[in-house]
Kinemage of the C-alpha trace (Angstrom):
@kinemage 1
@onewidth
@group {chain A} dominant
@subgroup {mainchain}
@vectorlist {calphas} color= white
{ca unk a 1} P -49.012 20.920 -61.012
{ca unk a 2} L -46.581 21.292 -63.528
{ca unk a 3} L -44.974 24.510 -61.097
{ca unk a 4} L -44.757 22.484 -58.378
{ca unk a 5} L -42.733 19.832 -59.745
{ca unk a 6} L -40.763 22.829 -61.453
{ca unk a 7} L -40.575 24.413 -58.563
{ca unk a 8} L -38.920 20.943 -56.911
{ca unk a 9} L -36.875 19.586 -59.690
{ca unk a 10} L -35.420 23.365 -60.163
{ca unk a 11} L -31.723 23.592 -60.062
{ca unk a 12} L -31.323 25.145 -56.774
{ca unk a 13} L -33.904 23.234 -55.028
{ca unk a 14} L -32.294 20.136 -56.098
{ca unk a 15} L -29.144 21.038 -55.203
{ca unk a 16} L -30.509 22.072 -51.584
{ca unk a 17} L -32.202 18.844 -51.477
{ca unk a 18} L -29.295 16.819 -52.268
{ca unk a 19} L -26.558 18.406 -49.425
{ca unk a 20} L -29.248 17.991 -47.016
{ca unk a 21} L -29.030 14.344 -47.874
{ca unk a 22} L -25.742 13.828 -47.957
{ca unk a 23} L -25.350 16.109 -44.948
{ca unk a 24} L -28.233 13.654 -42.919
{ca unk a 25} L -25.895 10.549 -44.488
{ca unk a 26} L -22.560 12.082 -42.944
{ca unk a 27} L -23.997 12.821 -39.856
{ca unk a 28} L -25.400 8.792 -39.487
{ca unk a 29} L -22.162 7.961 -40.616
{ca unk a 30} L -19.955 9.926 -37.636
{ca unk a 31} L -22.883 8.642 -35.282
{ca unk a 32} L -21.878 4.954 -36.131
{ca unk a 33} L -18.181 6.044 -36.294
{ca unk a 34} L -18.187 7.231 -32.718
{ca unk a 35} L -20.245 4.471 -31.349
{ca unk a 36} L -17.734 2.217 -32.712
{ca unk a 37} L -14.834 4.457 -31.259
{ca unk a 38} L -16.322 4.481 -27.884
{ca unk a 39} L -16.632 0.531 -27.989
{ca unk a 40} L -13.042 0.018 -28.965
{ca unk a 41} L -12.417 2.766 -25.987
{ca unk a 42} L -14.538 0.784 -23.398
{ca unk a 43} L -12.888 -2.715 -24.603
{ca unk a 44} L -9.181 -1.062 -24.340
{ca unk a 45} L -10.126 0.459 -20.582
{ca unk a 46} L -11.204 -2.997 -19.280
{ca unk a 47} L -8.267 -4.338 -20.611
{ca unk a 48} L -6.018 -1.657 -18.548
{ca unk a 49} L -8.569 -1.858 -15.735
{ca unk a 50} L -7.898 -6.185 -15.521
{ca unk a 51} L -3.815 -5.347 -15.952
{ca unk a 52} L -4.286 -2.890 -12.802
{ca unk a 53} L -5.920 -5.283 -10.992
{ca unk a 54} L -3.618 -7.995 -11.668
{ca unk a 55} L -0.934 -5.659 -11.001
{ca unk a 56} L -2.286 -4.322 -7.664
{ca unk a 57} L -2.863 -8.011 -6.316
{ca unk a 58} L 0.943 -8.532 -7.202
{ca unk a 59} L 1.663 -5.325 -5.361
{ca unk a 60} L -0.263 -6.175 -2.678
{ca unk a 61} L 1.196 -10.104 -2.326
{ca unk a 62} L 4.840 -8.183 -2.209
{ca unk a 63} L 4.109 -5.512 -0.027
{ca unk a 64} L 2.642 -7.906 2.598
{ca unk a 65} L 5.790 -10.178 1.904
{ca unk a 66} L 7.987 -7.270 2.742
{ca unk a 67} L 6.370 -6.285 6.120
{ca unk a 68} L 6.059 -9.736 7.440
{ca unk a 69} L 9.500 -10.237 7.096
{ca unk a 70} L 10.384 -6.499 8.271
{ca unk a 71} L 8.018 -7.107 11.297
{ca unk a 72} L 9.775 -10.629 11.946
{ca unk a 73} L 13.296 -9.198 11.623
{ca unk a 74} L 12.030 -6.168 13.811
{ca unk a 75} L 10.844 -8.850 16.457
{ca unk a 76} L 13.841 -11.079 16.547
{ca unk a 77} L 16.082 -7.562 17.245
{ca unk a 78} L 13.746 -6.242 19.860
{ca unk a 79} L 13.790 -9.571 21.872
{ca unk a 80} L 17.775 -9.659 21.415
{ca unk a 81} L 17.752 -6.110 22.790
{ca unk a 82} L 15.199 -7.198 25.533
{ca unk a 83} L 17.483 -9.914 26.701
{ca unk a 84} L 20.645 -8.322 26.360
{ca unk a 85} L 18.733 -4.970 28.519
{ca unk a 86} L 18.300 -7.322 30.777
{ca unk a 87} L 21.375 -9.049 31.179
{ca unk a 88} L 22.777 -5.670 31.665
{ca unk a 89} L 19.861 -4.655 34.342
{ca unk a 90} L 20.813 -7.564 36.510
{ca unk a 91} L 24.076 -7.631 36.019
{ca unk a 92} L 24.510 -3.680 37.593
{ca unk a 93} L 21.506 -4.556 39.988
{ca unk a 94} L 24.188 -7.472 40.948
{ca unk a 95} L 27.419 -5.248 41.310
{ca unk a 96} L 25.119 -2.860 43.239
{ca unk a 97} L 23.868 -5.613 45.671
{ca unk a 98} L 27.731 -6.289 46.231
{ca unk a 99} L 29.039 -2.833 47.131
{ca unk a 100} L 25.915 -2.345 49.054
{ca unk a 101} L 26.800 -5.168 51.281
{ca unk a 102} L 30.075 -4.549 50.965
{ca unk a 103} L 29.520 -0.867 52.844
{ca unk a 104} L 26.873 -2.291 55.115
{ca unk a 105} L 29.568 -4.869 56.157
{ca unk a 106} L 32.726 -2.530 56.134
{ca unk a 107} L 30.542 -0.165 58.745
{ca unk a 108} L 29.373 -3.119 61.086
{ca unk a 109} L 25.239 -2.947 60.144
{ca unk a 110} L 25.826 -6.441 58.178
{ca unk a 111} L 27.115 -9.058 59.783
{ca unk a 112} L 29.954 -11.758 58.020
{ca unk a 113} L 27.356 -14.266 57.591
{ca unk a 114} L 24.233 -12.452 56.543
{ca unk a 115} L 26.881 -10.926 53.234
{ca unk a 116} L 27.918 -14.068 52.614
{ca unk a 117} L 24.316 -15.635 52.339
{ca unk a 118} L 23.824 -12.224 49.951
{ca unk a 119} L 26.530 -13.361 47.900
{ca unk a 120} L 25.594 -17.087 47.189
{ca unk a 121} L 21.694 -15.805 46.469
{ca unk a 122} L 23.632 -13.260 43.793
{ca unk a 123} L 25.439 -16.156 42.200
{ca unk a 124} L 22.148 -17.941 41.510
């Protein structure tokens, strides 16, 4: 008996016994080291993952802002441009009415009174 607790209390044993305690200790110390790491890391991303969220909404908010007024100032030019087309349109369908009647006067197919009732519609 007395061997076997020679054997385990030798120098060397002891010694062996001893880093693999300390080596199981540091090993259940990194384990709660990292698990406290990787709280801190999951507490820091949902903080970044609420600032993108409130930053996206804000993005959003502008961004719809911007194309509601684009689109608005987009549709007050294109019905400006539409009126303005047609002013134009009738305005050269008018002058061509004119000479048109003008010809068909000037080479007898259109009688005095039938251009002049042409004219007064065109006035309208």
């Amino acid at each position: 008996m007395e061997s076997i607790w020679g054997m385990i209390l030798n120098m060397e044993n002891g010694r062996m016994l001893a880093l693999a305690v300390l080596g199981y200790l540091g090993y259940m110390r990194l384990v709660g080291q990292i698990k406290d790491v990787d709280r801190s890391l999951e507490k820091k991303i949902d903080a970044l993952d609420h600032k993108i969220d409130v930053i996206d909404s804000s993005l959003n908010k502008r961004i719809d802002g911007v194309g509601t007024s684009i689109s608005k100032q987009i549709d007050e030019k294109l019905v400006a441009f539409h009126a303005l087309l047609k002013a134009n349109d009738f305005a050269h369908l008018n002058q061509t009415i004119e000479a048109l009647t003008f010809t068909l006067e000037k080479n007898g197919f259109l009688k005095r009174e039938d251009k002049e009732y042409i004219d007064t519609r065109l006035d309208k």
